[in-house]
C-alpha positions in Angstrom: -29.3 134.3 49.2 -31.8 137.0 48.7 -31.2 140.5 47.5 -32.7 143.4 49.6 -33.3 146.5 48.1 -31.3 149.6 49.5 -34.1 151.7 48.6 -37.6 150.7 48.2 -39.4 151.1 45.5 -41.9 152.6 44.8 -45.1 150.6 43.2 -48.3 152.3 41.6 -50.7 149.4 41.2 -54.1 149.2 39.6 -56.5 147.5 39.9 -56.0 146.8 43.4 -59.6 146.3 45.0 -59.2 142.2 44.0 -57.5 139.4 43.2 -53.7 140.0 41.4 -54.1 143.8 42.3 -54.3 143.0 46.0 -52.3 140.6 46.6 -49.6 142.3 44.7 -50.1 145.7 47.0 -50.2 143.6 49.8 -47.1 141.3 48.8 -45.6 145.1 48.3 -46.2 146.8 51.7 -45.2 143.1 53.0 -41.7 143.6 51.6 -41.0 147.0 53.0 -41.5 148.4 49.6 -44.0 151.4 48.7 -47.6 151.0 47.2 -49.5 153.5 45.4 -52.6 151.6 45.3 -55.4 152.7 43.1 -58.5 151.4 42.6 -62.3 152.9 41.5 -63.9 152.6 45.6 -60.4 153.5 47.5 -62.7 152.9 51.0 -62.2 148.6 50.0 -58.8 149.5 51.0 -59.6 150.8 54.6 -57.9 147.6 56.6 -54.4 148.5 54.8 -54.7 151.8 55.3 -55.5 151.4 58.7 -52.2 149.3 59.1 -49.8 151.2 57.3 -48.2 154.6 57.4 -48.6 157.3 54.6 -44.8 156.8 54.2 -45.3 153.3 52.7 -48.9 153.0 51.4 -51.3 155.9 49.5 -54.3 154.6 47.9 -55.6 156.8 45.0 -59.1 156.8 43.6 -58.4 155.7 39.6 -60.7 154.8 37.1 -58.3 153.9 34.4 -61.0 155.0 31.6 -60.2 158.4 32.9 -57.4 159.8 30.8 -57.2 162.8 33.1 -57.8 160.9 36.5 -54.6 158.6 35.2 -52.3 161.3 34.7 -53.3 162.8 38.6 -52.3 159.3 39.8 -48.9 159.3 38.2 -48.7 163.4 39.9 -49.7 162.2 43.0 -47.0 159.9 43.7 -44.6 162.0 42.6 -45.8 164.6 45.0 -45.6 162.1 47.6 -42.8 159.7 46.8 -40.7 161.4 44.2 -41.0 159.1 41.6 -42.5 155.7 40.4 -40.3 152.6 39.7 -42.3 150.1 38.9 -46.0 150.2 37.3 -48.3 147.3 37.7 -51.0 147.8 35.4 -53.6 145.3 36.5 -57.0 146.9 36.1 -59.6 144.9 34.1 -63.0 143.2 33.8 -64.4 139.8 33.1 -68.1 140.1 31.8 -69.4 136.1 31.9 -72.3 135.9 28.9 -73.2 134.4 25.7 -71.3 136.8 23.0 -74.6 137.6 20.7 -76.1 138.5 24.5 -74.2 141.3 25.4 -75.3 144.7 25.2 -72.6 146.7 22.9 -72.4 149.2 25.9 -71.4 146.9 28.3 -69.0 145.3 25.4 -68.0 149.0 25.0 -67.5 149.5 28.5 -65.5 146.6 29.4 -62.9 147.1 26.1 -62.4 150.4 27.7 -61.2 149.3 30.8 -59.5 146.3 29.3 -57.9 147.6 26.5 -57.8 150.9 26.4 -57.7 151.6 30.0 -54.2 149.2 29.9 -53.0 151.2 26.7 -53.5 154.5 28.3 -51.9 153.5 31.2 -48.8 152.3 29.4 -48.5 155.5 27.8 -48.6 157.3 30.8 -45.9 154.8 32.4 -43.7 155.1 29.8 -43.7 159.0 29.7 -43.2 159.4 32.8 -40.5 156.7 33.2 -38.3 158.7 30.4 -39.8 162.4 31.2 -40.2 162.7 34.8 -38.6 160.0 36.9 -35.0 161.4 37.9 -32.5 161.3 35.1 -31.6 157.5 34.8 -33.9 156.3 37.3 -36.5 154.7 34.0 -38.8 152.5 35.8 -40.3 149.1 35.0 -44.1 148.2 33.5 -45.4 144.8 34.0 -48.7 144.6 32.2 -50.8 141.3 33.7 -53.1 139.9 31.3 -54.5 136.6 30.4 -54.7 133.3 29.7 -57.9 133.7 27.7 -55.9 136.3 25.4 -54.2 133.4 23.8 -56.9 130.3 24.0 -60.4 131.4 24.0 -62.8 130.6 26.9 -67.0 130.0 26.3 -69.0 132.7 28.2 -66.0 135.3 27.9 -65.5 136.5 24.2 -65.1 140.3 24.9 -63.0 138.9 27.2 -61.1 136.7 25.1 -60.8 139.9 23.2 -58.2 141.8 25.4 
């Protein structure tokens, strides 16, 4: 038996120009549920858009470096949708190199978006989850990570790293 939501809910997604991240919005708007989807080039998005209403899918320019461009994203869909009940944070990087060969500001720029780009996300989640969401309401975080964050991969070590 399968359990239908009486409500959907209501998804903000990064990350969602590839891989997990799209097939998670798409898996989403497939299920009647809402998608926030947000992503650095919001145009790779066009065929979805094109298919579904603003009621069920807005996609959000994010780069989740962007401290103050994360925060807009979590106002946005509460201007739109009223709240947020689920946060898949999904943005991230892979950088294929010897270790010793990479410049430290690429290594730099991918721990930002892998790390701290997934912490400030988090933060935001959580805080809006217990500060803005209606009373009760909380709201779920599912972070997606890696295999190579437990068993280390050759070619990847920055990546290994987060």
């Amino acid at each position: 038996m399968v359990m239908v939501q009486s409500t959907p809910r209501v998804w903000l997604i990064t990350g969602s120009s590839t891989g997990f991240g799209r097939a998670m919005v798409e898996e989403v708007l497939l299920n009647g549920e809402i998608a926030v989807a947000t992503l650095r080039k919001p145009s790779v998005l066009d065929d979805l858009v094109a298919r579904y209403p603003r009621t069920q899918l807005l996609v959000l320019p994010l780069d989740v470096t962007n401290e103050v461009q994360v925060k807009s994203a979590f106002v946005q869909a509460k201007d739109t949708f009223g709240r947020v009940d689920v946060v898949y944070n999904n943005a991230g990087q892979l950088l294929i190199q010897e270790l010793e060969g990479v410049p430290m500001d690429r290594a730099r720029a991918l721990m930002d978006v892998n790390f701290w780009g997934a912490v400030t996300v988090s933060f935001e989640a959580v805080r809006f989850f217990r500060e803005v969401n209606p009373k009760g309401a909380g709201g779920m975080l599912v972070q997606v990570s890696s295999m190579a964050a437990t068993t280390a991969h050759p070619m990847v070590g920055f990546y290994n790293c987060t």
